[in-house]
PDB file of N, CA, C and O in Angstrom:
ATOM      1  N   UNK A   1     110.485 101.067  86.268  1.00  0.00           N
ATOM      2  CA  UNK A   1     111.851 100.984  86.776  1.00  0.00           C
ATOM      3  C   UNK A   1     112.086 102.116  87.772  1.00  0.00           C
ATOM      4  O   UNK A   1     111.788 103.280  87.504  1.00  0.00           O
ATOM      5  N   UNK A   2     112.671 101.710  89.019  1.00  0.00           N
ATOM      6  CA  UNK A   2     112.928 102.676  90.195  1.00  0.00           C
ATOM      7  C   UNK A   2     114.180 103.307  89.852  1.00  0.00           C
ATOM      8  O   UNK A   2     114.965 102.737  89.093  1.00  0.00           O
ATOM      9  N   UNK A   3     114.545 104.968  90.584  1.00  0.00           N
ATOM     10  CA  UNK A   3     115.935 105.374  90.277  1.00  0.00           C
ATOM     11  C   UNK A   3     116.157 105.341  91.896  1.00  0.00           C
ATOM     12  O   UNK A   3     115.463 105.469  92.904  1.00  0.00           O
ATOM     13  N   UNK A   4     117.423 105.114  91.589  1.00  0.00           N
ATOM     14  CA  UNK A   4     118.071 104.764  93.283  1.00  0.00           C
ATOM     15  C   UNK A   4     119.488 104.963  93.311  1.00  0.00           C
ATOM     16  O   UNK A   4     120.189 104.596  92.367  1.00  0.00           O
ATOM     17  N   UNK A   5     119.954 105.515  94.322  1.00  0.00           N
ATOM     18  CA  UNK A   5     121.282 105.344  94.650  1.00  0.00           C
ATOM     19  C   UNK A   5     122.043 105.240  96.000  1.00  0.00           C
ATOM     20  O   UNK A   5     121.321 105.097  96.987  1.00  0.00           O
ATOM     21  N   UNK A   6     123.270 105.285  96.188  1.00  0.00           N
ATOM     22  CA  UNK A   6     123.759 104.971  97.577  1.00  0.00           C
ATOM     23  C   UNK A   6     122.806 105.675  98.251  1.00  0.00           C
ATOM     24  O   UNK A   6     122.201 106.581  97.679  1.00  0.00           O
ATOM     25  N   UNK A   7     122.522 105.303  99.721  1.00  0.00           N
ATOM     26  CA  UNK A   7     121.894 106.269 100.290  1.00  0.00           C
ATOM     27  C   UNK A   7     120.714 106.153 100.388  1.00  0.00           C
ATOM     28  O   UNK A   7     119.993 106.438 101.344  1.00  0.00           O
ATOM     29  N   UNK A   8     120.428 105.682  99.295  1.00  0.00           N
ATOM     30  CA  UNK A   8     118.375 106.016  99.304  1.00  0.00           C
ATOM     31  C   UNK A   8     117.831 104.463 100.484  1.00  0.00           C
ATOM     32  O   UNK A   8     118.526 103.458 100.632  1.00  0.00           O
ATOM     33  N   UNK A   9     116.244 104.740 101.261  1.00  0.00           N
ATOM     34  CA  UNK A   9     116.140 103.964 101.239  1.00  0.00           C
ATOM     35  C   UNK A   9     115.026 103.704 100.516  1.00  0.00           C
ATOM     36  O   UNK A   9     114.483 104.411  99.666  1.00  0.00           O
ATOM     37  N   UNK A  10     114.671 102.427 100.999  1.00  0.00           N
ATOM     38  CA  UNK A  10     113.270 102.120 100.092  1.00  0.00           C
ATOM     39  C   UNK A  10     113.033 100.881 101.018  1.00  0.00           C
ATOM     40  O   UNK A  10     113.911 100.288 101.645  1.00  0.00           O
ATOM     41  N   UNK A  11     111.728 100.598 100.999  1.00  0.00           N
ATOM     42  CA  UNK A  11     110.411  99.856 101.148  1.00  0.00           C
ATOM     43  C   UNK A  11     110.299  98.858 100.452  1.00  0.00           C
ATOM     44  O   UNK A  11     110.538  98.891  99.245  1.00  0.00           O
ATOM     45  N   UNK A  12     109.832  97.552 101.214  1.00  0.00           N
ATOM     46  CA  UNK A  12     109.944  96.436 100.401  1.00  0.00           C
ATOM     47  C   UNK A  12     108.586  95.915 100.661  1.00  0.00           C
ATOM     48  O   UNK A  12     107.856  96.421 101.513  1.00  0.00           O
ATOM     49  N   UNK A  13     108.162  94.663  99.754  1.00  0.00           N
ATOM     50  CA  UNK A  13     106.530  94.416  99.653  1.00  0.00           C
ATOM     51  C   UNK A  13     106.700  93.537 100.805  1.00  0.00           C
ATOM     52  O   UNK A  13     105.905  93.880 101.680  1.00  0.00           O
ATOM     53  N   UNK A  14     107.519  92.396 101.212  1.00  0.00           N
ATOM     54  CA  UNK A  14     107.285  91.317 102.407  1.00  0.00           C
ATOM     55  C   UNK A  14     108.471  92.234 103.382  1.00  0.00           C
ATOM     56  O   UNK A  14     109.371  93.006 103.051  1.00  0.00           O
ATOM     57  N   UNK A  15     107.957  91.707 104.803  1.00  0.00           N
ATOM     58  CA  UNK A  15     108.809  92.660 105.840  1.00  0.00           C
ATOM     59  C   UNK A  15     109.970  91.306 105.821  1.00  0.00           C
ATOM     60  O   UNK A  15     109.855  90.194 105.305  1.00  0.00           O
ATOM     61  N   UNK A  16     111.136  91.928 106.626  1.00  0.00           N
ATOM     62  CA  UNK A  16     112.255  90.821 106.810  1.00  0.00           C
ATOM     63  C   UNK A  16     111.883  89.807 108.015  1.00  0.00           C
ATOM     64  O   UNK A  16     110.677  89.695 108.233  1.00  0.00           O
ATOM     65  N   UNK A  17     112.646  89.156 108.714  1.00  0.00           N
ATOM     66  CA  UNK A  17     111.982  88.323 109.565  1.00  0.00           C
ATOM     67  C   UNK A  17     112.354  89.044 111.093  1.00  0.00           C
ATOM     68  O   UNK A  17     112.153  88.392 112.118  1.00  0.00           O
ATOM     69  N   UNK A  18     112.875  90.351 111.154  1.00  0.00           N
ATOM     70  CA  UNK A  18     112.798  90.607 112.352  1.00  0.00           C
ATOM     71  C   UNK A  18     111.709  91.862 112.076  1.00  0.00           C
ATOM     72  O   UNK A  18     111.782  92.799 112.871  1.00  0.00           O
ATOM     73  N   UNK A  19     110.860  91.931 111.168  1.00  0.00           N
ATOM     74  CA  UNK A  19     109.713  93.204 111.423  1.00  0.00           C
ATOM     75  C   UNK A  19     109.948  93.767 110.763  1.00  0.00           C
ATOM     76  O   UNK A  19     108.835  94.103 110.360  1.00  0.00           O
ATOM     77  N   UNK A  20     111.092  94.606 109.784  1.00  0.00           N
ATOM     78  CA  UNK A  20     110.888  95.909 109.365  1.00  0.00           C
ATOM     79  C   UNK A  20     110.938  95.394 107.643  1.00  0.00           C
ATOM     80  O   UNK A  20     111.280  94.393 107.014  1.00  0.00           O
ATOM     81  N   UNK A  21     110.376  96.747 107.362  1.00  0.00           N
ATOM     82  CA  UNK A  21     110.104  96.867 105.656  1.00  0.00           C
ATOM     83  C   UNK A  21     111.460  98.233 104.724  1.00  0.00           C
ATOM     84  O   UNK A  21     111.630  98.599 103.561  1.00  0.00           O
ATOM     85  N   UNK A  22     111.999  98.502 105.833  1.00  0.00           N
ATOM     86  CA  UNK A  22     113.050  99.505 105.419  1.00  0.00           C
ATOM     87  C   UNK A  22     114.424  99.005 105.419  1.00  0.00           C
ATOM     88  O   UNK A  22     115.085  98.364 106.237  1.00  0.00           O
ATOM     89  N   UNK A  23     114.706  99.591 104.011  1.00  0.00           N
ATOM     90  CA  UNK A  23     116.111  99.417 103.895  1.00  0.00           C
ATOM     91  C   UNK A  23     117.296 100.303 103.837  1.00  0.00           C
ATOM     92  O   UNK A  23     116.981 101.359 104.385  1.00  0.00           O
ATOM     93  N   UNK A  24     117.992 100.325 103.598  1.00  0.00           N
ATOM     94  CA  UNK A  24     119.178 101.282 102.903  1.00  0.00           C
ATOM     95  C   UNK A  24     119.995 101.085 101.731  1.00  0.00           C
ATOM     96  O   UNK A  24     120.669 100.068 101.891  1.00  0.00           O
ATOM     97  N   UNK A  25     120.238 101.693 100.503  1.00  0.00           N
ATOM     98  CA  UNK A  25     121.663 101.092  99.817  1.00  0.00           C
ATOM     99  C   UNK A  25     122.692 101.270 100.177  1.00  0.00           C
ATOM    100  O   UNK A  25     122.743 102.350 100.766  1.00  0.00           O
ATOM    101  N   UNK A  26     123.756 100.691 100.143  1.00  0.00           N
ATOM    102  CA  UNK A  26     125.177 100.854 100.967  1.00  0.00           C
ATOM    103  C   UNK A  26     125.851 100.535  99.809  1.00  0.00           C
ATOM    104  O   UNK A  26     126.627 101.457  99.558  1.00  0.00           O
ATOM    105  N   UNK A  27     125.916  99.681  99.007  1.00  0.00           N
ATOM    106  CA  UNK A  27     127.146  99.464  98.335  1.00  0.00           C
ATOM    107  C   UNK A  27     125.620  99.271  96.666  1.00  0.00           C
ATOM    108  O   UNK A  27     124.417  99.065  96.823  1.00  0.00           O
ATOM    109  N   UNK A  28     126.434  99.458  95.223  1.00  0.00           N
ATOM    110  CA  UNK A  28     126.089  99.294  94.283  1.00  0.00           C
ATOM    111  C   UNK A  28     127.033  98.575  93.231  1.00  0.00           C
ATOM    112  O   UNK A  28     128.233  98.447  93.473  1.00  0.00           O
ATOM    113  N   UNK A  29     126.560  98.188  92.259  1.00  0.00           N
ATOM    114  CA  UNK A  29     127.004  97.244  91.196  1.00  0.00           C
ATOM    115  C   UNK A  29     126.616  96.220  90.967  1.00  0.00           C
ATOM    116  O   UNK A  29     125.735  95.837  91.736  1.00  0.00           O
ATOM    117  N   UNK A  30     126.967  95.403  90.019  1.00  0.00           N
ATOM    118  CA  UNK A  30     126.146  94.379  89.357  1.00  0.00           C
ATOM    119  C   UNK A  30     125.300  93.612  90.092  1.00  0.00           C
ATOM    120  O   UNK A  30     124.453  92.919  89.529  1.00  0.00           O
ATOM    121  N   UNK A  31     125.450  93.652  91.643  1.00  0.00           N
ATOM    122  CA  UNK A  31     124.584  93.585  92.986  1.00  0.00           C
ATOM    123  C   UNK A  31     124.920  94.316  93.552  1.00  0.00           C
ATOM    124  O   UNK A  31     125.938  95.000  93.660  1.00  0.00           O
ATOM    125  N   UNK A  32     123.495  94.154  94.233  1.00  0.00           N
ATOM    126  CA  UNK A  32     123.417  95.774  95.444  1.00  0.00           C
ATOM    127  C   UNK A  32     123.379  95.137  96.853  1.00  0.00           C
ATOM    128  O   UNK A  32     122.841  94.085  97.198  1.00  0.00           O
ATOM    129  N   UNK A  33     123.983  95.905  97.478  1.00  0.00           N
ATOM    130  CA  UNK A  33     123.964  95.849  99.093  1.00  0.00           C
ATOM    131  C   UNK A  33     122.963  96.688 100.089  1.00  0.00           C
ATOM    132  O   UNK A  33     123.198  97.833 100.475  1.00  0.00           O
ATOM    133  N   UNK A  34     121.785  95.900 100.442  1.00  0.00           N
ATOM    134  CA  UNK A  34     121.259  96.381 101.451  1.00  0.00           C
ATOM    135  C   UNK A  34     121.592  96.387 102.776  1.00  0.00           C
ATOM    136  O   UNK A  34     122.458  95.580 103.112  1.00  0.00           O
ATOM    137  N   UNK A  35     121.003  97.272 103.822  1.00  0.00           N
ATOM    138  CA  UNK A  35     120.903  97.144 105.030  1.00  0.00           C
ATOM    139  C   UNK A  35     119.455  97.549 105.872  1.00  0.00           C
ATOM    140  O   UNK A  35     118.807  98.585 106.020  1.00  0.00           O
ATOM    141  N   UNK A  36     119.334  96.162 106.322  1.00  0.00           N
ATOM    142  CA  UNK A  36     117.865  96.812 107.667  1.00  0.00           C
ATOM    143  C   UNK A  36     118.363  97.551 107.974  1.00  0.00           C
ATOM    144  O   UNK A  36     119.549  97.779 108.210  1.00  0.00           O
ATOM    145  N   UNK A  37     116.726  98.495 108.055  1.00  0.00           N
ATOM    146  CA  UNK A  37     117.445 100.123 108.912  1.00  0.00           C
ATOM    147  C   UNK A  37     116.616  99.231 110.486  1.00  0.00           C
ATOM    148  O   UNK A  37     116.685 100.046 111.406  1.00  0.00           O
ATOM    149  N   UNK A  38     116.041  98.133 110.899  1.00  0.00           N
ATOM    150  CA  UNK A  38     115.728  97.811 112.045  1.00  0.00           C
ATOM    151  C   UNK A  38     116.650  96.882 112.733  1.00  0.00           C
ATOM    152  O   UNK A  38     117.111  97.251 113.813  1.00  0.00           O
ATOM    153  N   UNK A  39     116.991  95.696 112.245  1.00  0.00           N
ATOM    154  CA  UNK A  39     118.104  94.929 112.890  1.00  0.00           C
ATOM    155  C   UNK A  39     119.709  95.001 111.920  1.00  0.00           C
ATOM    156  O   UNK A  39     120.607  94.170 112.052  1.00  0.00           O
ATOM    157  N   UNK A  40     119.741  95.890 111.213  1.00  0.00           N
ATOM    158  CA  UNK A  40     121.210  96.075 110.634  1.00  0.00           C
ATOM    159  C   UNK A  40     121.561  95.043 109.793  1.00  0.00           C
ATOM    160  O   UNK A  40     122.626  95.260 109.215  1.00  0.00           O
ATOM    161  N   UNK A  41     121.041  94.011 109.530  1.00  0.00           N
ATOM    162  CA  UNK A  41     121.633  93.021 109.023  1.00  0.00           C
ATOM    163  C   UNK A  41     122.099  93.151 107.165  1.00  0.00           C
ATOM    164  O   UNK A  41     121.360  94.010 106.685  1.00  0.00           O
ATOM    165  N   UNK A  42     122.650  92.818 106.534  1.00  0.00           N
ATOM    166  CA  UNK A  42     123.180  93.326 105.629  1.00  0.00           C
ATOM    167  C   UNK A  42     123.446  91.688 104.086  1.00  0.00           C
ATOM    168  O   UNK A  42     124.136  90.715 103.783  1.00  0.00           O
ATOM    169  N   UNK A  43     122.457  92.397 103.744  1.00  0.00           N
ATOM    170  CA  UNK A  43     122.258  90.985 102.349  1.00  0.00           C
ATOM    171  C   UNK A  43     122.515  91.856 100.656  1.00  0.00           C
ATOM    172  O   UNK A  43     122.316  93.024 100.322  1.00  0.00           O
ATOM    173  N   UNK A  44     122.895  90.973 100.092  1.00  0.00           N
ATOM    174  CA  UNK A  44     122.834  91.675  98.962  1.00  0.00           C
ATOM    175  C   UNK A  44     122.240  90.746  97.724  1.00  0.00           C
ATOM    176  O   UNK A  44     122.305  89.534  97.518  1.00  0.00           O
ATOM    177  N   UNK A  45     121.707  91.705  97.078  1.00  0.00           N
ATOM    178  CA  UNK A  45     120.426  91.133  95.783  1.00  0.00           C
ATOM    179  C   UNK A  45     120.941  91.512  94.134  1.00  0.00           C
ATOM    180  O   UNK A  45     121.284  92.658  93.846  1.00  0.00           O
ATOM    181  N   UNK A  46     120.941  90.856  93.542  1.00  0.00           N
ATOM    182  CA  UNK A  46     120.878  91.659  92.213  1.00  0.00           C
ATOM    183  C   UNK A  46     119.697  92.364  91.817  1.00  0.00           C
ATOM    184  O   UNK A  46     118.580  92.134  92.280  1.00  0.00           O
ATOM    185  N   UNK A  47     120.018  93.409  90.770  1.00  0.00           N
ATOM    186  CA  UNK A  47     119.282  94.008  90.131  1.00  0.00           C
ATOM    187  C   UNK A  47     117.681  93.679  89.931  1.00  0.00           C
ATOM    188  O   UNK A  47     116.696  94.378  90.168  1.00  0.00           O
ATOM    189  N   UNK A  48     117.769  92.724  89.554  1.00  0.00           N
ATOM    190  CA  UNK A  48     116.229  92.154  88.886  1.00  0.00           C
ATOM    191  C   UNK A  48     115.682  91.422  89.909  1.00  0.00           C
ATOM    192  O   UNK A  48     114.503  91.149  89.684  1.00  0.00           O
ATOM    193  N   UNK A  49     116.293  90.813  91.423  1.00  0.00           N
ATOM    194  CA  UNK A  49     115.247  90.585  92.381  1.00  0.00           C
ATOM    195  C   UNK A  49     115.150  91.731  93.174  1.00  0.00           C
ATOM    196  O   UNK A  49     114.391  91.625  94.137  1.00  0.00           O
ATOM    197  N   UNK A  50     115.834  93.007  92.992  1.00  0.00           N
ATOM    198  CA  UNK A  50     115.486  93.970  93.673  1.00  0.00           C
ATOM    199  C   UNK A  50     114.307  94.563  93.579  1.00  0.00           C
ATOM    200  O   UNK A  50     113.450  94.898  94.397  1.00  0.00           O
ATOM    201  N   UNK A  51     114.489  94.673  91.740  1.00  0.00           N
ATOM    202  CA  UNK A  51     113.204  95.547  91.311  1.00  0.00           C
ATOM    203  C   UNK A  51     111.994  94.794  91.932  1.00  0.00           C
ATOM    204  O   UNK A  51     111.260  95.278  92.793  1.00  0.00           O
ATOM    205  N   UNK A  52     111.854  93.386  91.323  1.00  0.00           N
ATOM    206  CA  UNK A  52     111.117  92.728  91.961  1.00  0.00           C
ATOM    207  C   UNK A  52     110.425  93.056  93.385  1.00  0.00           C
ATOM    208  O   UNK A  52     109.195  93.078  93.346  1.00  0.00           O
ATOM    209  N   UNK A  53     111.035  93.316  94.652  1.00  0.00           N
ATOM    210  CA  UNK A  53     110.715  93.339  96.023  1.00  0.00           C
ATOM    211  C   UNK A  53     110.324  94.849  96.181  1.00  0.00           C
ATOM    212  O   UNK A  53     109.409  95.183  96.934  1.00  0.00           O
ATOM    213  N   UNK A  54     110.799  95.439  95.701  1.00  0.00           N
ATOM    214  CA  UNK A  54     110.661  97.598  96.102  1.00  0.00           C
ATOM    215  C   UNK A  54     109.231  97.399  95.975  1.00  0.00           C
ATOM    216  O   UNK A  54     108.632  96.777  95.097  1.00  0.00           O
ATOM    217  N   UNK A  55     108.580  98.276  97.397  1.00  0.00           N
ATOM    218  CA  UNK A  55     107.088  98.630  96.737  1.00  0.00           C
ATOM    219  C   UNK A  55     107.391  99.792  96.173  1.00  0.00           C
ATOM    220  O   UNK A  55     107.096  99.994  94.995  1.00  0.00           O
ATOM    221  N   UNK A  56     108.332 101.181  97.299  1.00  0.00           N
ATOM    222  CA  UNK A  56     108.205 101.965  97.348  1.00  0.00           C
ATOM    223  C   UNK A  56     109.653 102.456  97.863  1.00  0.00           C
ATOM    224  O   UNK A  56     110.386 101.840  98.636  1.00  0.00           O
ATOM    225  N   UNK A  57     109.996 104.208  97.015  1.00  0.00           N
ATOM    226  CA  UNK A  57     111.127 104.024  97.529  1.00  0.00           C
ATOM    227  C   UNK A  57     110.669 105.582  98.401  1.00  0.00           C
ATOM    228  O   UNK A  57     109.970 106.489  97.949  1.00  0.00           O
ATOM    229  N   UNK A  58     111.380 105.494  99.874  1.00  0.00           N
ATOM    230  CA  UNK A  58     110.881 106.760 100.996  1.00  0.00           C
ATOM    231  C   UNK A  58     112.277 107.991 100.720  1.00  0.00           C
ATOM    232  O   UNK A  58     112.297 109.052 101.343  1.00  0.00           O
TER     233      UNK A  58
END
């Protein structure tokens, strides 16, 4: 299990579809809010497909 909070980013195992593997957290709770740190775009995941995707958190 990863520790994470606003702020952090982290690394994901498949890149998004515009290239990048970096994210950001922006918002938290029972789903989390990411953001590409390459095209900005902004999705949000729950908990357990998050853990799922993190390789690594930078």
């Amino acid at each position: 299990m990863f520790k994470y909070e606003l702020g952090t980013i982290i690394e994901t195992k498949k890149p998004h579809v515009c290239g990048g593997y970096n994210w950001e957290i922006i918002r938290m709770g029972a789903d989390i809010k990411l953001q590409c740190q390459k095209c900005n775009r902004v999705i949000m995941l729950s908990r357990s497909d998050l853990e799922k995707r993190i390789k690594k958190i930078l």
